[in-house]
Every structure is written in C-alpha cells, then in structure tokens.
C-alpha positions in Angstrom: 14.3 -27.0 -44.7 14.4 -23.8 -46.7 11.0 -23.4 -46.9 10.2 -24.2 -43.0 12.4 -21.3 -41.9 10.9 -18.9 -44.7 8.1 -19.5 -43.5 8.9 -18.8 -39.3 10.0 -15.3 -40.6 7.2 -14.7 -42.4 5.3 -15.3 -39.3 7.0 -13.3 -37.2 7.2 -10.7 -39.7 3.7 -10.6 -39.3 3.1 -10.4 -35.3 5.8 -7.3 -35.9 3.3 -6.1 -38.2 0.0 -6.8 -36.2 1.9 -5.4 -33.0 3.1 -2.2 -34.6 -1.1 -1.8 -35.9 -2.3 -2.1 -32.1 0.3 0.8 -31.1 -1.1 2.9 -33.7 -4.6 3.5 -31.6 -2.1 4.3 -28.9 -0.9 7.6 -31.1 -1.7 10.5 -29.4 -3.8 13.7 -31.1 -1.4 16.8 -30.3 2.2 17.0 -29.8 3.7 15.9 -26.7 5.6 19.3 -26.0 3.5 22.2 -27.0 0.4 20.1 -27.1 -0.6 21.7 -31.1 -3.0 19.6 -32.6 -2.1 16.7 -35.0 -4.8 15.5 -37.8 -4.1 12.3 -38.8 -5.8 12.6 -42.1 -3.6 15.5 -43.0 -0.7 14.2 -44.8 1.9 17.0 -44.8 1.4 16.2 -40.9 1.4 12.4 -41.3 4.7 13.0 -43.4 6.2 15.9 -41.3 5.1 14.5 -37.7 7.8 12.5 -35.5 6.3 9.2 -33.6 8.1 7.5 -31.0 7.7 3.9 -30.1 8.8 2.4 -27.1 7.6 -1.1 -27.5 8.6 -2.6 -24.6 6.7 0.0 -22.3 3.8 0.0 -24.9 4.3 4.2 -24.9 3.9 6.0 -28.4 4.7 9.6 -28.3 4.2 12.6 -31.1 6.3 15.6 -31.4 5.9 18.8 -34.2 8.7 19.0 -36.2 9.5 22.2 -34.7 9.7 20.7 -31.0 11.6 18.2 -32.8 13.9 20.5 -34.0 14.0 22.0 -30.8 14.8 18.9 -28.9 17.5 17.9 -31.5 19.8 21.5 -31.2 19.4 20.9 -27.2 20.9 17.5 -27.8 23.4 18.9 -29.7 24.5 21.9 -27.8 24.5 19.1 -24.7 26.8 16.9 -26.9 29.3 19.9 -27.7 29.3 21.0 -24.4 30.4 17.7 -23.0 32.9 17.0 -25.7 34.1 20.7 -24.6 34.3 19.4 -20.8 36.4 16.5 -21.7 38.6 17.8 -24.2 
C-alpha cells in the first residue's frame, strides 16, 4: 500500500517538474520594468534575478533586483500607510 502511494507522488512530483521546465522557455530576456537585459548564462544574474510564476495563467515575469527592491519599499510604504489610516 506504501509503495503504491510513494509511487503516485513520485509521479506527480515529476509533472511539477516537467511543467515548471516548459515555463522556463517562457522566461523573458530583460527585466519587466526597466527592460535591462538579462543573460541567462550569467550566473550572478541567474542568482541575483527575481522570476515570477503564475502557473495557472502560464505568465513568467523577470524583474532586476533593483526594480525589485523598488517594488518591495513601494509595498511597504503602501502597507505603513494603510496601517497609519486605520490606526
């Protein structure tokens, strides 16, 4: 019984996998924002580099890490703000 249901995971472990390969041609070559050029052979941007995935919409979106950083103080400063508003 054990072994039946290991081996249902390991399946679907594997279309997660295969799935997540296909969106990977879907990566885009610049960021999304300011449109600077990513290199996907160049591993401080590989590692540096922020991918979304929205798997259900089949959309994969790339942002510099300083538009990310960017994005993430606006978020903030729109979190204080409303925490401000509602006391």
């Amino acid at each position: 019984m054990k072994t039946i249901k290991n081996t249902e995971v390991n399946k679907q472990k594997e279309k997660d996998i295969k799935q997540k390969l296909m969106m990977f041609d879907r990566l885009p070559n610049e960021c999304l924002t300011c449109h600077t050029a990513f290199d996907k052979l160049n591993k401080e941007q590989v590692k540096t580099w922020f991918v979304i995935v929205k798997e259900e919409k089949n959309i994969v979106r790339l942002y510099c890490p300083e538009c990310w950083k960017k994005a993430q103080e606006i978020l903030a400063d729109f979190r204080k703000r409303i925490e401000d508003k509602n006391g």
